[in-house]
PQR file of N, CA, C, O and H, with PARSE charges and radii, in Angstrom:
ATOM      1  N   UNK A   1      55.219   9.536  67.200 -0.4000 1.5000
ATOM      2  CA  UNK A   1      54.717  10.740  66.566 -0.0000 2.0000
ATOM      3  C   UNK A   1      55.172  11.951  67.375  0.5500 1.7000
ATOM      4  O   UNK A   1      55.100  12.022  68.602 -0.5500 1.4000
ATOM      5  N   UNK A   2      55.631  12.863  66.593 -0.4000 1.5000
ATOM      6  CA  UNK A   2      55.934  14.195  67.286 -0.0000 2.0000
ATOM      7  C   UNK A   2      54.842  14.672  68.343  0.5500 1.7000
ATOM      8  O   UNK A   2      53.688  14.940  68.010 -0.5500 1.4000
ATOM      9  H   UNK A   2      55.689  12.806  65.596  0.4000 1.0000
ATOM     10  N   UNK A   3      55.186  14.730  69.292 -0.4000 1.5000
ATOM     11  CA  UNK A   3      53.655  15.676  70.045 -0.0000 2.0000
ATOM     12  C   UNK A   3      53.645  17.497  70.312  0.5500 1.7000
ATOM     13  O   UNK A   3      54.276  18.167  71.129 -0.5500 1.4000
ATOM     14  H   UNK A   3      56.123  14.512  69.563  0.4000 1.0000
ATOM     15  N   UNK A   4      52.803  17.844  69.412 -0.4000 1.5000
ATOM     16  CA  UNK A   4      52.675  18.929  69.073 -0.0000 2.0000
ATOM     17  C   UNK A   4      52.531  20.285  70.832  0.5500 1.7000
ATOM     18  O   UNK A   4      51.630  20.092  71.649 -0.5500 1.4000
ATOM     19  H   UNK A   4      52.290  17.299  68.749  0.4000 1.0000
ATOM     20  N   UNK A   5      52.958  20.775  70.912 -0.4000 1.5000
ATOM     21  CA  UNK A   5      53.153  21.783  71.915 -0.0000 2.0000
ATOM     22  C   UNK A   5      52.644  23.009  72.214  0.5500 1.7000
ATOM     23  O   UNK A   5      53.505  23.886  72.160 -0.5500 1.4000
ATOM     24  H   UNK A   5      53.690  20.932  70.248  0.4000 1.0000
ATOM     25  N   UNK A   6      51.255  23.490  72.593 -0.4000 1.5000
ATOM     26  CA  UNK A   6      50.694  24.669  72.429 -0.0000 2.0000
ATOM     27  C   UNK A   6      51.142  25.280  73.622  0.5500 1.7000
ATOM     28  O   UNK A   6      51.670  24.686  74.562 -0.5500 1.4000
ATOM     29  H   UNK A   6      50.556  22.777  72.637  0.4000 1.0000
ATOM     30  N   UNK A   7      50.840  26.866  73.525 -0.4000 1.5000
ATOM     31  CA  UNK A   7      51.374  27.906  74.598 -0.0000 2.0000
ATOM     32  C   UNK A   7      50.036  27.874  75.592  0.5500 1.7000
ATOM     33  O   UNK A   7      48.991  27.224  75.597 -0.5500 1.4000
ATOM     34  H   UNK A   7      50.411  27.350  72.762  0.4000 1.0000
ATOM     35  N   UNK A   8      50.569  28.833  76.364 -0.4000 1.5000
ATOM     36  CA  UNK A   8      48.778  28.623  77.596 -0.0000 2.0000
ATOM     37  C   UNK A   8      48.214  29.356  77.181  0.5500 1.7000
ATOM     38  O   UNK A   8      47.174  29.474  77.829 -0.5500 1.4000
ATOM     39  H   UNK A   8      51.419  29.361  76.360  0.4000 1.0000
ATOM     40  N   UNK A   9      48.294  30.357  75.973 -0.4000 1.5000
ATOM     41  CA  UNK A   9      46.662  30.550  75.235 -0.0000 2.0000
ATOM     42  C   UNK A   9      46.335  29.894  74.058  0.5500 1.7000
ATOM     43  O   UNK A   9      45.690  30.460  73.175 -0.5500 1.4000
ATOM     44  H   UNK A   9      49.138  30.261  75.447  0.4000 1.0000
ATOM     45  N   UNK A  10      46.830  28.434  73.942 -0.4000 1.5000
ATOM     46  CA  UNK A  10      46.372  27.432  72.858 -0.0000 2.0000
ATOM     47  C   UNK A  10      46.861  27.719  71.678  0.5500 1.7000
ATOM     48  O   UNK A  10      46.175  27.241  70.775 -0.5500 1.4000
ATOM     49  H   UNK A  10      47.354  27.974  74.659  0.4000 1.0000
ATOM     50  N   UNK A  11      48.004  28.457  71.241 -0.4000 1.5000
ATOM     51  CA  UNK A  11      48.261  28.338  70.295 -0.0000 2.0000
ATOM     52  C   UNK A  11      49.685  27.133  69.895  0.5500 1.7000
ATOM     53  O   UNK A  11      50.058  26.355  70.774 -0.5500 1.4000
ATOM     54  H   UNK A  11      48.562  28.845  71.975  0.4000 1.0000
ATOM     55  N   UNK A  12      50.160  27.135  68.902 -0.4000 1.5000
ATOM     56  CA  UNK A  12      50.787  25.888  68.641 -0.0000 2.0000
ATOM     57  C   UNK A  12      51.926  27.147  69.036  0.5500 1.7000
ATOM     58  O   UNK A  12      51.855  28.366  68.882 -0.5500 1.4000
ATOM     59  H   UNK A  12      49.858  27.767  68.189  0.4000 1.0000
ATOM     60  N   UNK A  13      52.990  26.269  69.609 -0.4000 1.5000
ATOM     61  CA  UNK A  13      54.445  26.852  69.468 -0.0000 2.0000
ATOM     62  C   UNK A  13      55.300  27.128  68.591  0.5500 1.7000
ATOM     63  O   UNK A  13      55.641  26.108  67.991 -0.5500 1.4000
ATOM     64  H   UNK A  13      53.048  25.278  69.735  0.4000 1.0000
ATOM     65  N   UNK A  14      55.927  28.260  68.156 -0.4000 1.5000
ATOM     66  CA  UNK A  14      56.579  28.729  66.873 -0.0000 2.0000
ATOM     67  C   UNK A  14      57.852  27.586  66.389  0.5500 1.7000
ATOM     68  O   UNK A  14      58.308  26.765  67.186 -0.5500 1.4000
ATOM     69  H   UNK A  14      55.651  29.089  68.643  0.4000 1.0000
ATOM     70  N   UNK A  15      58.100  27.648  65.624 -0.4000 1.5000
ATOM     71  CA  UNK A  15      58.985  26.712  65.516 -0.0000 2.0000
ATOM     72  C   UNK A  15      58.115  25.384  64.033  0.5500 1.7000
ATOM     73  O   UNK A  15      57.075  25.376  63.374 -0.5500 1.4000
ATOM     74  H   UNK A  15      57.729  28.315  64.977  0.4000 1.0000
ATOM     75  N   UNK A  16      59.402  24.449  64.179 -0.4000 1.5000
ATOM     76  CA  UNK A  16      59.316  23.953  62.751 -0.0000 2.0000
ATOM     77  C   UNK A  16      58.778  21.975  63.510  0.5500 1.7000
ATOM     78  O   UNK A  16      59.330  21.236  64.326 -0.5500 1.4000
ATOM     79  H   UNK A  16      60.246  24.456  64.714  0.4000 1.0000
ATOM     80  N   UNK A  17      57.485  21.846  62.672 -0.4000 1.5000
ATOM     81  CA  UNK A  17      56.611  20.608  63.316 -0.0000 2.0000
ATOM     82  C   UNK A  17      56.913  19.667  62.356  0.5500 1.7000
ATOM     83  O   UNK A  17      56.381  19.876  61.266 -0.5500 1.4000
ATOM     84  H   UNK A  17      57.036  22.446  62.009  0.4000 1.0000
ATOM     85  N   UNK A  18      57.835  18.382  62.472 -0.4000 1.5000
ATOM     86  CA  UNK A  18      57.969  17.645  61.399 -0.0000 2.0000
ATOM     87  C   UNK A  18      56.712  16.826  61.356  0.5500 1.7000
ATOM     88  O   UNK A  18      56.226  16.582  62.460 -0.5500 1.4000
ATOM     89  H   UNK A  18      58.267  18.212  63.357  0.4000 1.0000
ATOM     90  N   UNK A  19      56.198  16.437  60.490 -0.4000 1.5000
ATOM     91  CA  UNK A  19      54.720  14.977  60.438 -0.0000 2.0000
ATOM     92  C   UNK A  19      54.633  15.043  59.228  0.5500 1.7000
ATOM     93  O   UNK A  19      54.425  15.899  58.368 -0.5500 1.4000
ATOM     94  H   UNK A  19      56.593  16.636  59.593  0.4000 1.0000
ATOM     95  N   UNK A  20      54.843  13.912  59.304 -0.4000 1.5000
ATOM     96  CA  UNK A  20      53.953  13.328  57.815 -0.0000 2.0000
ATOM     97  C   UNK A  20      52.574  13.647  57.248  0.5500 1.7000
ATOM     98  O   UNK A  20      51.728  14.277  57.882 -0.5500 1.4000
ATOM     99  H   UNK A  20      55.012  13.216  60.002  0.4000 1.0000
ATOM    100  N   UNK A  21      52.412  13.207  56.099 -0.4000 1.5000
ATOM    101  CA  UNK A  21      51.076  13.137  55.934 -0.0000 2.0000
ATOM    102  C   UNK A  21      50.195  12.458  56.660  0.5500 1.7000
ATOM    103  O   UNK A  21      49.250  13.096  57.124 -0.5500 1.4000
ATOM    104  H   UNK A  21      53.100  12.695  55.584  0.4000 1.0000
ATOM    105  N   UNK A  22      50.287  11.099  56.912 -0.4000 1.5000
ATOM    106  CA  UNK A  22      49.780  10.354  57.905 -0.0000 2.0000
ATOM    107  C   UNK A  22      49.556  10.698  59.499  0.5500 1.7000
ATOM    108  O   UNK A  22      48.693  10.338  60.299 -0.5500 1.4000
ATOM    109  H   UNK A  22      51.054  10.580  56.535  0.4000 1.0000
ATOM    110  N   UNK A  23      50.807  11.623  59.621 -0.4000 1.5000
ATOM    111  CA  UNK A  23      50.592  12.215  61.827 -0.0000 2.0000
ATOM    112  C   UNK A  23      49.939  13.141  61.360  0.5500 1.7000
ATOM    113  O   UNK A  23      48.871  13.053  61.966 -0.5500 1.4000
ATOM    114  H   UNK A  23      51.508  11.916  58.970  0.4000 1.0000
ATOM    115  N   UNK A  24      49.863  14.045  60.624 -0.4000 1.5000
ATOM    116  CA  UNK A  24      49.084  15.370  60.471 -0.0000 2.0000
ATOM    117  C   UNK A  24      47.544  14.418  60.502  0.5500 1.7000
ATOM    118  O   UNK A  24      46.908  14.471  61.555 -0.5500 1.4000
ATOM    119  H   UNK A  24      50.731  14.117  60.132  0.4000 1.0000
ATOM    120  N   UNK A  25      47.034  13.647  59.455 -0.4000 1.5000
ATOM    121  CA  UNK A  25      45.946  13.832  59.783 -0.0000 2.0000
ATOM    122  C   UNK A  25      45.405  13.027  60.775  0.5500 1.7000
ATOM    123  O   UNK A  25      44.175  13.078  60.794 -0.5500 1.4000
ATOM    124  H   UNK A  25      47.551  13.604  58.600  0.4000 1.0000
ATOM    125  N   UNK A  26      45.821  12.426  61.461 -0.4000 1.5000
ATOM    126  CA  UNK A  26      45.527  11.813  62.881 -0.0000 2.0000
ATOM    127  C   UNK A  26      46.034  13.006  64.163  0.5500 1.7000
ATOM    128  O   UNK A  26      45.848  12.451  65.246 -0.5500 1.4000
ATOM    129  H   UNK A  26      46.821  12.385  61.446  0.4000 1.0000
ATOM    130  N   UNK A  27      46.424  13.986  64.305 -0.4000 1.5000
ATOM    131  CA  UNK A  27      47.095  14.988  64.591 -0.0000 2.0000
ATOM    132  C   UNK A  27      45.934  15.783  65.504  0.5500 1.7000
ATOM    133  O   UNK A  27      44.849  16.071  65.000 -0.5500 1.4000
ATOM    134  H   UNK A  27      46.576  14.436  63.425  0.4000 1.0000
ATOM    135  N   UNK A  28      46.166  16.016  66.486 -0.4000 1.5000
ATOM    136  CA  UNK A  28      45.006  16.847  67.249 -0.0000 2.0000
ATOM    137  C   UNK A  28      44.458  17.965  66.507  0.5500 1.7000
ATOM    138  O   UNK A  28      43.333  18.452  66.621 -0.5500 1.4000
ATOM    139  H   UNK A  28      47.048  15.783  66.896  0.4000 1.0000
ATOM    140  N   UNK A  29      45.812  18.457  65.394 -0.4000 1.5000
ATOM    141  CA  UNK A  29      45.065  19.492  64.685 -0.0000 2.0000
ATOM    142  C   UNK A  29      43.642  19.397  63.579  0.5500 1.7000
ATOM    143  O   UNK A  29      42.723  20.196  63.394 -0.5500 1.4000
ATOM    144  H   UNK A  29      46.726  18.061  65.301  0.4000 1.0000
ATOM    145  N   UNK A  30      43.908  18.202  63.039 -0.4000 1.5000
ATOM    146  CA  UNK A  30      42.751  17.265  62.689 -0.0000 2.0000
ATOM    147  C   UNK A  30      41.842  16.992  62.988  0.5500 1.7000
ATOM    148  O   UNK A  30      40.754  17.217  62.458 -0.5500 1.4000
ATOM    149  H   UNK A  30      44.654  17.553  63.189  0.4000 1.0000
ATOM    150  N   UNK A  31      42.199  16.200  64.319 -0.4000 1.5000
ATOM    151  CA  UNK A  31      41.383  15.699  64.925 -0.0000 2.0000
ATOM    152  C   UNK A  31      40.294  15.955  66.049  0.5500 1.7000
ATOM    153  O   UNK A  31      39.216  15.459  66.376 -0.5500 1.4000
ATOM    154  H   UNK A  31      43.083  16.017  64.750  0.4000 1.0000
ATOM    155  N   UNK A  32      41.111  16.967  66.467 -0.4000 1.5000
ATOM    156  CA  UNK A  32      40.539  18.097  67.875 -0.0000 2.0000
ATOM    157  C   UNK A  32      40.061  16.665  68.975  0.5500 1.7000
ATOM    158  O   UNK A  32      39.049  16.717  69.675 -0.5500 1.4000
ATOM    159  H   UNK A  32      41.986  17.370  66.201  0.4000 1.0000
ATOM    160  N   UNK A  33      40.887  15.596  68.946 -0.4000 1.5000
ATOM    161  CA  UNK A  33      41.009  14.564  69.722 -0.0000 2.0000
ATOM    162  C   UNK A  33      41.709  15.134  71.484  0.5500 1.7000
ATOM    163  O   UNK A  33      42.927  15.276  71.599 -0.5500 1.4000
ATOM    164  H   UNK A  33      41.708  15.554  68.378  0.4000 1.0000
ATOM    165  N   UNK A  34      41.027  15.326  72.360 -0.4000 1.5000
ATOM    166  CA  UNK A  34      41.815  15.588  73.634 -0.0000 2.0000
ATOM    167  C   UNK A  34      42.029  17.200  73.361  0.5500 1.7000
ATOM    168  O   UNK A  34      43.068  17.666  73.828 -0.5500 1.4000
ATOM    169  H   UNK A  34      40.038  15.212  72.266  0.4000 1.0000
ATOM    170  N   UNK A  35      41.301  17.947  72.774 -0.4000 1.5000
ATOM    171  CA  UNK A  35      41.321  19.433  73.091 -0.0000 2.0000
ATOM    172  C   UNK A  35      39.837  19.673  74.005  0.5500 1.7000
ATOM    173  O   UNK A  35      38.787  19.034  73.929 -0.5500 1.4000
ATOM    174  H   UNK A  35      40.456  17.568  72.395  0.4000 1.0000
ATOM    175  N   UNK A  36      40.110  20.578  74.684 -0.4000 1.5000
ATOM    176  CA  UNK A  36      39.433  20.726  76.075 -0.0000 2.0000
ATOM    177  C   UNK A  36      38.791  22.199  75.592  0.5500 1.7000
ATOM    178  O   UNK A  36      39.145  23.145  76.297 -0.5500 1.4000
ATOM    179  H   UNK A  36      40.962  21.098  74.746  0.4000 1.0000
ATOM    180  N   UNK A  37      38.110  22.435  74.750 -0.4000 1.5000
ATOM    181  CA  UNK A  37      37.544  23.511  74.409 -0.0000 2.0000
ATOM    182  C   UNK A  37      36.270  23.381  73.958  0.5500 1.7000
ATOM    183  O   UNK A  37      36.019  22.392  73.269 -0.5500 1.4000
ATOM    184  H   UNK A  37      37.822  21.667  74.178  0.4000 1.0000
ATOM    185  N   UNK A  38      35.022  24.518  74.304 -0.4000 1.5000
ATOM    186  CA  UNK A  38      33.533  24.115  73.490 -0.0000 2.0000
ATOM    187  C   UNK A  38      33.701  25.049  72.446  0.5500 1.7000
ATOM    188  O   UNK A  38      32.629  25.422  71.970 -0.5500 1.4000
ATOM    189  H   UNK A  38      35.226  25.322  74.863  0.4000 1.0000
ATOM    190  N   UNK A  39      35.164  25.765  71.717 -0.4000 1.5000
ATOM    191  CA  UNK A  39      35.322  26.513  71.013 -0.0000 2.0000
ATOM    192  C   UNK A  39      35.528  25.342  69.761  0.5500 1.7000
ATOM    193  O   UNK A  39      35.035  25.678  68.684 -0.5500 1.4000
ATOM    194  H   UNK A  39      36.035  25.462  72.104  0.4000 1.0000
ATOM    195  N   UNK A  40      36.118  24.186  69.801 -0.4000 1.5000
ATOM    196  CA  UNK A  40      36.941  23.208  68.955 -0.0000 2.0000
ATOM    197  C   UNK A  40      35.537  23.050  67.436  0.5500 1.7000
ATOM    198  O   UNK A  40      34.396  22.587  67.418 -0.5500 1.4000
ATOM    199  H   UNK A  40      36.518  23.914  70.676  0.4000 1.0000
ATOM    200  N   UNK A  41      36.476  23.745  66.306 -0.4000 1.5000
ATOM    201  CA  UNK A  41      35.515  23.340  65.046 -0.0000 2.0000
ATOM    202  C   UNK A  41      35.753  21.569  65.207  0.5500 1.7000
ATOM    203  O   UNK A  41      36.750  20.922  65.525 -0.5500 1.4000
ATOM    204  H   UNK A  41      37.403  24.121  66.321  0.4000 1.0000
ATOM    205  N   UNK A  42      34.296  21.135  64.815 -0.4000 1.5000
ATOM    206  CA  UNK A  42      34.767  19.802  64.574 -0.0000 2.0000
ATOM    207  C   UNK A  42      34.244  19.391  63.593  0.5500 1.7000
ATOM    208  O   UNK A  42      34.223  18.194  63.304 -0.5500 1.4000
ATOM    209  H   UNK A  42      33.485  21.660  64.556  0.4000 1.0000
ATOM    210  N   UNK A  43      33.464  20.765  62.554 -0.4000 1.5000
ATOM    211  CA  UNK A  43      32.081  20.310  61.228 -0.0000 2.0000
ATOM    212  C   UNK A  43      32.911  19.851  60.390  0.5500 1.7000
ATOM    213  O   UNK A  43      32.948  18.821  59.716 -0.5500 1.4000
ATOM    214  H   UNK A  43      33.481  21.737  62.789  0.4000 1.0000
ATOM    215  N   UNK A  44      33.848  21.097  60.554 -0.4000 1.5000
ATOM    216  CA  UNK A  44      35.150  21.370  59.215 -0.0000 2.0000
ATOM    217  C   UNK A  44      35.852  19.756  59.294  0.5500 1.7000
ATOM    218  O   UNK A  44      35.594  18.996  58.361 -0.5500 1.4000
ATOM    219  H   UNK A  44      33.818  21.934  61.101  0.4000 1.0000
ATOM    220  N   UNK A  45      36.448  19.427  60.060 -0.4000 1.5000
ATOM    221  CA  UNK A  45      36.945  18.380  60.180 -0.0000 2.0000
ATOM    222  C   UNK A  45      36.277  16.992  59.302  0.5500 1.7000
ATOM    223  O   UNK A  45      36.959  16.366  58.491 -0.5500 1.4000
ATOM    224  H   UNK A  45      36.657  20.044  60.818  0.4000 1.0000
ATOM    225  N   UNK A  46      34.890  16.659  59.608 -0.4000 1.5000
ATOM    226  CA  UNK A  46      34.030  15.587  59.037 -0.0000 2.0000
ATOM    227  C   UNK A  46      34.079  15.988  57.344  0.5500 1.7000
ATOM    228  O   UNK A  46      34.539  15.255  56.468 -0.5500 1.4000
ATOM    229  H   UNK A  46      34.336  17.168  60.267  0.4000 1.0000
ATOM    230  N   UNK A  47      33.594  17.089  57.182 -0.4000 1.5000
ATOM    231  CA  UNK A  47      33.645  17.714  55.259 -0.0000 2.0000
ATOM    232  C   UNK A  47      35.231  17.491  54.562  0.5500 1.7000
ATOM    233  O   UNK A  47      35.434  17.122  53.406 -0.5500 1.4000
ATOM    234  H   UNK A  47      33.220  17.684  57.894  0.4000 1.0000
ATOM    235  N   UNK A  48      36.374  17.849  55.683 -0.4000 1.5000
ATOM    236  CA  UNK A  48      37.186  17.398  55.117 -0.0000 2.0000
ATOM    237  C   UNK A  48      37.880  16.002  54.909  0.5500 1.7000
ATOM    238  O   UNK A  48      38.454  15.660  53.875 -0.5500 1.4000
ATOM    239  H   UNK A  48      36.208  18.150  56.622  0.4000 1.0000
ATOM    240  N   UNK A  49      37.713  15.105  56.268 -0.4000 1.5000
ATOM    241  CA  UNK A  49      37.988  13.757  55.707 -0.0000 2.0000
ATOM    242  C   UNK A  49      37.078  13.170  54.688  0.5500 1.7000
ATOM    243  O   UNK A  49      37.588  12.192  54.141 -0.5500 1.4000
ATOM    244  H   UNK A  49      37.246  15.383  57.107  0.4000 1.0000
ATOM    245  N   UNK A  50      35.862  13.476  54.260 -0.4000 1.5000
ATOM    246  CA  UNK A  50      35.116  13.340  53.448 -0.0000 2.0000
ATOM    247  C   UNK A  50      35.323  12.930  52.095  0.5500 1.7000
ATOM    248  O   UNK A  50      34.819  12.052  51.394 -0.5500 1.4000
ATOM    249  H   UNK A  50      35.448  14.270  54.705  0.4000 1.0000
ATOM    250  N   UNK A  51      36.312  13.910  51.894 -0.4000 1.5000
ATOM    251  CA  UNK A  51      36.626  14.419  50.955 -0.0000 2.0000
ATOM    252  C   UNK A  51      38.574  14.425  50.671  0.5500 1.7000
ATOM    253  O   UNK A  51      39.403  14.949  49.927 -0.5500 1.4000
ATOM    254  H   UNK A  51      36.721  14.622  52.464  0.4000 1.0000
ATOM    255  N   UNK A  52      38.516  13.654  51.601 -0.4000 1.5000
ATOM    256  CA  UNK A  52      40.107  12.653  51.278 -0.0000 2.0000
ATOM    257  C   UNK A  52      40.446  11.433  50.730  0.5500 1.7000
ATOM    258  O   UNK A  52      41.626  11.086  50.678 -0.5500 1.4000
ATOM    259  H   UNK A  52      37.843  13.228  52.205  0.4000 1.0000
TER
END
């Protein structure tokens, strides 16, 4: 799986992210799996696999 690349103020790096449907949603962006923040939504996340 591609591993996605953020800058040191957490944003994703510009540029073009190949993933599937399948890496996206296993995808830290998804998943907020191994993000180190007490900022990380994680409600949004549960309503939306929900609802996949």
């Amino acid at each position: 799986m591609t591993t996605l690349q953020f800058t040191e103020n957490g944003l994703l790096a510009p540029g073009d992210h190949g993933l599937n449907f399948e890496q996206l949603r296993r995808s830290i962006l998804v998943t907020g799996h191994g993000v180190d923040s007490e900022h990380w939504d994680l409600t949004s996340t549960a309503t939306s696999n929900a609802n996949a």
